[in-house]
MMTF fields as JSON, N, C-alpha, C and O atoms, coordinates in Angstrom:
{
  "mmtfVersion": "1.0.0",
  "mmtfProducer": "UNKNOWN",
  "numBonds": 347,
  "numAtoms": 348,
  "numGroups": 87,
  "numChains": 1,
  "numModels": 1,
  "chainsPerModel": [1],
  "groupsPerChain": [87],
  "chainIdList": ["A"],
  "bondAtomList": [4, 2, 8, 6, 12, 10, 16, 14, 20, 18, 24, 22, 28, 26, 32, 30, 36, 34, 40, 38, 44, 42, 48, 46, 52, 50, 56, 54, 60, 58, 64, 62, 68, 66, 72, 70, 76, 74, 80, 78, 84, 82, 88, 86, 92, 90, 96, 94, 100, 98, 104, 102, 108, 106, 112, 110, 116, 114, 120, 118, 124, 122, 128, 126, 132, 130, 136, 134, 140, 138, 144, 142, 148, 146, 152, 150, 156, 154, 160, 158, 164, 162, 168, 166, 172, 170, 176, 174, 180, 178, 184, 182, 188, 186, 192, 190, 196, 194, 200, 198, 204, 202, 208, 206, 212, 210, 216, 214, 220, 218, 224, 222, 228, 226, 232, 230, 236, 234, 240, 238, 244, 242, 248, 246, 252, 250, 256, 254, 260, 258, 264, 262, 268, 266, 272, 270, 276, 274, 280, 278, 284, 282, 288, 286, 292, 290, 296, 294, 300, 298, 304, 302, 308, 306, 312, 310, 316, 314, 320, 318, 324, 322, 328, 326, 332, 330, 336, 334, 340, 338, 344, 342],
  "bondOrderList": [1, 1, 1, 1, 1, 1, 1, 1, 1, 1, 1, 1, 1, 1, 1, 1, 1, 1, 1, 1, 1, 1, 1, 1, 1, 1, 1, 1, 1, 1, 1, 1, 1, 1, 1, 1, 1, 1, 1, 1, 1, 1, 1, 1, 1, 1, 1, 1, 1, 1, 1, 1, 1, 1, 1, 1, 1, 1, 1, 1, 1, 1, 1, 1, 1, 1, 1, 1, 1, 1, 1, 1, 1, 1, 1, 1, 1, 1, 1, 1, 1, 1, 1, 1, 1, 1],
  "groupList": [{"groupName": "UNK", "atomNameList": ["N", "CA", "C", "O"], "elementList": ["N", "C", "C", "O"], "formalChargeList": [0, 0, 0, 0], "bondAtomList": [1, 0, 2, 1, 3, 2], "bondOrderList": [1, 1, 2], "singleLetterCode": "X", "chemCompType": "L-PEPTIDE LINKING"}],
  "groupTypeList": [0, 0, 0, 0, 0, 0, 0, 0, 0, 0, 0, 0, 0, 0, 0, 0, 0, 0, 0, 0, 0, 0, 0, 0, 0, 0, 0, 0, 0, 0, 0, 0, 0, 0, 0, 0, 0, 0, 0, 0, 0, 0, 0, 0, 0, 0, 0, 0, 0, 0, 0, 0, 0, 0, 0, 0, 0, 0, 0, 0, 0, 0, 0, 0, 0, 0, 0, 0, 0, 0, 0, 0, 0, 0, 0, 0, 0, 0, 0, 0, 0, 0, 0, 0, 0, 0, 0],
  "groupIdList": [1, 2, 3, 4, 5, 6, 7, 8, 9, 10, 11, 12, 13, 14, 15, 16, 17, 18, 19, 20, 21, 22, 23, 24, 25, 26, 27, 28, 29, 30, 31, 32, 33, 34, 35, 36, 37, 38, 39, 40, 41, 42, 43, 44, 45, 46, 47, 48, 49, 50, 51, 52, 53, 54, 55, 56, 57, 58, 59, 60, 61, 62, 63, 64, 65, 66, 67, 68, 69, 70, 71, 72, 73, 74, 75, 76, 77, 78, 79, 80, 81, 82, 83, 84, 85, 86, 87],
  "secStructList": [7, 7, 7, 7, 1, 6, 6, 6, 7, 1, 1, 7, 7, 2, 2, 2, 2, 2, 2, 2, 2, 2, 2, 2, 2, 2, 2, 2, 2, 2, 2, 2, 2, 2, 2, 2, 2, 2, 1, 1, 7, 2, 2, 2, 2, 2, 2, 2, 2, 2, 2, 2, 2, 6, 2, 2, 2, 2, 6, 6, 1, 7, 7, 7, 7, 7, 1, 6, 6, 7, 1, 1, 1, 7, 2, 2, 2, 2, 2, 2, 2, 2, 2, 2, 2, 6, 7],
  "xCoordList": [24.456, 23.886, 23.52, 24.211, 22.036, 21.688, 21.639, 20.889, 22.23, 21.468, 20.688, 20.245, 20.538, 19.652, 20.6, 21.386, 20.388, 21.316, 21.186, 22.182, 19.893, 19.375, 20.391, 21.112, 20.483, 21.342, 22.355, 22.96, 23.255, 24.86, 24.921, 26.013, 23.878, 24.43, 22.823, 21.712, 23.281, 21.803, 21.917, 20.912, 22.889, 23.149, 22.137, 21.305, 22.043, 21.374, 20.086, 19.402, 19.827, 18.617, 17.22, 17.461, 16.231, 15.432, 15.782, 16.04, 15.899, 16.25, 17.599, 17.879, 18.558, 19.593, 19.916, 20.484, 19.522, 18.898, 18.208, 18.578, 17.103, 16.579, 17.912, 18.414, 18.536, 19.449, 20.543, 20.931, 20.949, 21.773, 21.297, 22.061, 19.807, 19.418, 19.127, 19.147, 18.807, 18.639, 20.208, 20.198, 21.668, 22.587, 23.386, 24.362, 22.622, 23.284, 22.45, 22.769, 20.952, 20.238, 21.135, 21.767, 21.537, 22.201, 23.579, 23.98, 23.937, 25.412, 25.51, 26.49, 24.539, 23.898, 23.798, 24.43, 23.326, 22.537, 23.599, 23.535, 24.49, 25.805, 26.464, 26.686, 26.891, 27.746, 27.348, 28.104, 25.999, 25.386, 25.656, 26.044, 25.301, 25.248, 27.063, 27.445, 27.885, 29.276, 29.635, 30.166, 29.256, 29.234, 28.95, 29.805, 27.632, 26.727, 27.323, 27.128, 28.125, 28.778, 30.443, 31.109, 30.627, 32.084, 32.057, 32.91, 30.936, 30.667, 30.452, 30.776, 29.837, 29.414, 30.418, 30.394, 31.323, 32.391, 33.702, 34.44, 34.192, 35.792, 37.052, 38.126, 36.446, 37.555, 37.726, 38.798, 36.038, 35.59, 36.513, 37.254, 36.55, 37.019, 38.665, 39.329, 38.974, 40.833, 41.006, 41.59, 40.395, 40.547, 40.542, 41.309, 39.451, 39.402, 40.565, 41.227, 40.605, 41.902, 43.284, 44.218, 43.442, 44.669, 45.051, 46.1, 43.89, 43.763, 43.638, 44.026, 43.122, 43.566, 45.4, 46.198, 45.481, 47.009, 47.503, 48.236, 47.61, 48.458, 47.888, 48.295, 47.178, 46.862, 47.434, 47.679, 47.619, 48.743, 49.998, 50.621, 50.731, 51.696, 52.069, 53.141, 51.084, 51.49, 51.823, 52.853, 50.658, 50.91, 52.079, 52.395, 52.489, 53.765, 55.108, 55.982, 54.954, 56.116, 55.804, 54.64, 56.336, 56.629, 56.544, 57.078, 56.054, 56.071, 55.305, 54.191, 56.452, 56.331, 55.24, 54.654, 54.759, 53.62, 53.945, 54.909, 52.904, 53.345, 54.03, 53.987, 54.51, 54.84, 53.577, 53.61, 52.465, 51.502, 50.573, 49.752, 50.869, 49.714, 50.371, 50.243, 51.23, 51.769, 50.867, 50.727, 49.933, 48.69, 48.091, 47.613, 48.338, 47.894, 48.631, 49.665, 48.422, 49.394, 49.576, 50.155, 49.017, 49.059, 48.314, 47.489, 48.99, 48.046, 46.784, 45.845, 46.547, 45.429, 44.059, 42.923, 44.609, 44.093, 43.651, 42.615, 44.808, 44.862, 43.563, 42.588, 43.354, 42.572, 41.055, 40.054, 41.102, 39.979, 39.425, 38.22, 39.821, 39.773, 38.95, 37.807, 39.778, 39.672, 38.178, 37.233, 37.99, 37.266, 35.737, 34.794, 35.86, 34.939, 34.322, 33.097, 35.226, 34.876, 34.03, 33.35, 34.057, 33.694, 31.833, 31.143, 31.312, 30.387, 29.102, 28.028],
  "yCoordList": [191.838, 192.955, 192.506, 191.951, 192.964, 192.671, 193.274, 194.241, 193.177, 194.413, 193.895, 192.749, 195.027, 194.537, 195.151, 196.074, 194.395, 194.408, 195.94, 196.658, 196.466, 198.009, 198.776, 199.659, 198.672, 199.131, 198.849, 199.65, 198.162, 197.805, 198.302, 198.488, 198.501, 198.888, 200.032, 199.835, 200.933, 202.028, 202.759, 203.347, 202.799, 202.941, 201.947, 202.531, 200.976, 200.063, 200.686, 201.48, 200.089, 200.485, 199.213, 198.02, 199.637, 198.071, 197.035, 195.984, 196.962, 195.808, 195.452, 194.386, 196.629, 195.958, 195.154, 194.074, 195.789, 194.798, 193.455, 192.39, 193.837, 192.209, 191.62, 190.704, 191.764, 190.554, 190.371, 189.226, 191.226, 191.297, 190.16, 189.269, 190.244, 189.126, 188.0, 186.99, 187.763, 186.361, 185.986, 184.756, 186.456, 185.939, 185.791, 185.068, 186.806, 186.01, 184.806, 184.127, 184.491, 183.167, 182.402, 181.693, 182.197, 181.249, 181.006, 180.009, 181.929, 181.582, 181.074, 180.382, 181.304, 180.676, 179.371, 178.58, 179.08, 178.023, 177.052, 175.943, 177.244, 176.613, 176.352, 175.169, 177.269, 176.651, 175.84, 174.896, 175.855, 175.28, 173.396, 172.41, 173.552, 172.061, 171.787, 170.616, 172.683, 172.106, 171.642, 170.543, 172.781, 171.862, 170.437, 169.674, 170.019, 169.516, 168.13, 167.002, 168.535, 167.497, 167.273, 166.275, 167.694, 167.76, 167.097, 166.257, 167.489, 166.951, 165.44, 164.819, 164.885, 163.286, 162.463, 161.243, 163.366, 162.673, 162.71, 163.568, 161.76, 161.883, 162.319, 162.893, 161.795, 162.046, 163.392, 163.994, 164.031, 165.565, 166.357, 167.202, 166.236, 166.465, 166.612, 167.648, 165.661, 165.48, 166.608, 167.664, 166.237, 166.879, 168.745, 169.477, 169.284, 170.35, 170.875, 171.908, 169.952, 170.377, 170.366, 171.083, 169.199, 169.106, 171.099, 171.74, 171.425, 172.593, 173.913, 175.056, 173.58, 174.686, 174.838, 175.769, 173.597, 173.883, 174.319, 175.135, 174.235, 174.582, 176.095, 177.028, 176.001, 178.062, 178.753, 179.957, 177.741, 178.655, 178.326, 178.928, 177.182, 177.351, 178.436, 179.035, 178.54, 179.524, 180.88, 181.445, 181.729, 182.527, 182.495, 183.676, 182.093, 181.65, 181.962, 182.802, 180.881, 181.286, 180.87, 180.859, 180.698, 180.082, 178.994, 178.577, 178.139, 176.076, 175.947, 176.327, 175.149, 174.083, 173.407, 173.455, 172.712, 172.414, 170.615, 170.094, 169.967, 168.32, 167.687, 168.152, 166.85, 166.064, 165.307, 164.921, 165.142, 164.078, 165.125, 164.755, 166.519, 167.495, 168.716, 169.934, 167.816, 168.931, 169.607, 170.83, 168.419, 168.691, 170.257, 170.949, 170.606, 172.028, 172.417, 171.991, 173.821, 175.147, 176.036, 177.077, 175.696, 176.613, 175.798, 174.884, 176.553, 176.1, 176.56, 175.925, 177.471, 178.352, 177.71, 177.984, 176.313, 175.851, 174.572, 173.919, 174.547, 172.688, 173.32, 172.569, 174.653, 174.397, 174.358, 173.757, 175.047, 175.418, 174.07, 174.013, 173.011, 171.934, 170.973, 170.521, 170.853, 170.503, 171.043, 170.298, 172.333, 172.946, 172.254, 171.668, 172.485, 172.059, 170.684, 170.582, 169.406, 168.196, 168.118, 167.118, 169.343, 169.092, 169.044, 168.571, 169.549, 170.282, 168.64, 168.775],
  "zCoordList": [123.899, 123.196, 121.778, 120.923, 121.765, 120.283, 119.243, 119.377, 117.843, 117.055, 115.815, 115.736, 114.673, 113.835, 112.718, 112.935, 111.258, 109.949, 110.194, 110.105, 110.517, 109.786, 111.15, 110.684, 111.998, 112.843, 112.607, 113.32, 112.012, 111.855, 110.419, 109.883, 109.842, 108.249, 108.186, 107.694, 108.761, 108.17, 106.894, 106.495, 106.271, 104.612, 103.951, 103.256, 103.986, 103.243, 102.83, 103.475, 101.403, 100.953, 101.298, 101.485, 101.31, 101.976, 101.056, 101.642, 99.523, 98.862, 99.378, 99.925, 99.113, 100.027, 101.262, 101.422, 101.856, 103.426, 103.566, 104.062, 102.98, 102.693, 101.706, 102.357, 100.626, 100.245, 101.417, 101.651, 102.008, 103.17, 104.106, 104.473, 104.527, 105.718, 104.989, 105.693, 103.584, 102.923, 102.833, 102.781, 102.783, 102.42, 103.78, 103.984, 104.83, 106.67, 107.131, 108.107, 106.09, 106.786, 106.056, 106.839, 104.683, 103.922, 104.894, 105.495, 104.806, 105.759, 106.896, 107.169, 107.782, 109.009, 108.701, 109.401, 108.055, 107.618, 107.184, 107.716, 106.383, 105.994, 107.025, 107.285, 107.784, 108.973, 109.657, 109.885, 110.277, 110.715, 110.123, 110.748, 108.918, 108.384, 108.355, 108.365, 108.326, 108.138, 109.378, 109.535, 110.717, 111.96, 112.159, 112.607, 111.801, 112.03, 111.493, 111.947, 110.368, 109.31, 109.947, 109.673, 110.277, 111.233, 112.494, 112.781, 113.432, 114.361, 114.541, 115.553, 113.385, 112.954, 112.099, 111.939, 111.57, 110.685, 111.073, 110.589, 112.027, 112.636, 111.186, 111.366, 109.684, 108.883, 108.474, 108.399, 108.088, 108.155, 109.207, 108.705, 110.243, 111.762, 111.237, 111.257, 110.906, 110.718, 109.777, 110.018, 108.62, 107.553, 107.787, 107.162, 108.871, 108.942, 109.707, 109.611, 110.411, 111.906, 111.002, 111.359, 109.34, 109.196, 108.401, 108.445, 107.875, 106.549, 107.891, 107.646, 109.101, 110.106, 110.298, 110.192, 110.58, 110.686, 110.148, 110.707, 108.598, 107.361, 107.139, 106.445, 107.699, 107.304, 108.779, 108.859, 110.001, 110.567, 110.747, 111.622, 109.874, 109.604, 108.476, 108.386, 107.739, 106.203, 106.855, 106.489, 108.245, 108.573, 109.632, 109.77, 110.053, 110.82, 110.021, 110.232, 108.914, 108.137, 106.657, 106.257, 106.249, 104.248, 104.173, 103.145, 104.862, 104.926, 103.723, 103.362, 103.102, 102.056, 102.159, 103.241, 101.216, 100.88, 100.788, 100.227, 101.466, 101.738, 100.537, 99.398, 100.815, 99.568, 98.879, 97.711, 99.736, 99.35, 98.453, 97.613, 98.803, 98.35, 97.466, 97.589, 96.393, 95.122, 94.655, 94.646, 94.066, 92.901, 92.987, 92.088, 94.683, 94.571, 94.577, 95.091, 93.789, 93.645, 94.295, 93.984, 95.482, 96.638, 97.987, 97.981, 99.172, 100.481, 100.158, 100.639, 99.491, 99.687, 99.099, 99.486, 97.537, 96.766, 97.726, 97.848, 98.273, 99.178, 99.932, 99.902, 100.652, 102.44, 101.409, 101.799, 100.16, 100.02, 99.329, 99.574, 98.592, 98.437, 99.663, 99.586, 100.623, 102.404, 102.561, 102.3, 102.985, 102.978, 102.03, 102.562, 100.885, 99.677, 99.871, 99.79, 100.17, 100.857, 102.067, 102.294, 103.001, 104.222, 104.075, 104.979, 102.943, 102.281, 102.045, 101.46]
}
């Protein structure tokens, strides 16, 4: 089933809408290349799988933060770091 921005959001005003579909092509568009960049880079690949884990260990429980990865002040700082590299 398909829909359209103007059907999932009929509040929108037309400027609204159009920035709405220019900021779902951008996002499209990003994932797209982070795939794309993940898919070709086995360290990209580790790196994403290691910052998946640690966000479900965080939701799991309270796990400590590596010894190798003080520098951040949080998991939250570490995935988004991880994350930022993959780029």
């Amino acid at each position: 089933m398909e829909h359209s921005l103007k059907e999932l959001c009929p509040t929108l005003t037309p400027e609204e809408l159009n920035q709405a579909e220019e900021n779902l092509e951008r996002y499209v568009k990003l994932a797209v290349r982070v795939f794309q960049r993940i898919s070709q880079d086995p360290k990209a690949h580790r790196r994403l799988i290691r910052s998946i884990e640690r966000e479900n260990a965080k939701m799991c429980t309270t796990a400590d933060i590596d010894a190798d990865d003080k520098k951040f002040e949080s998991n939250q700082e570490m995935a988004e770091h991880d994350y930022i590299g993959l780029l």
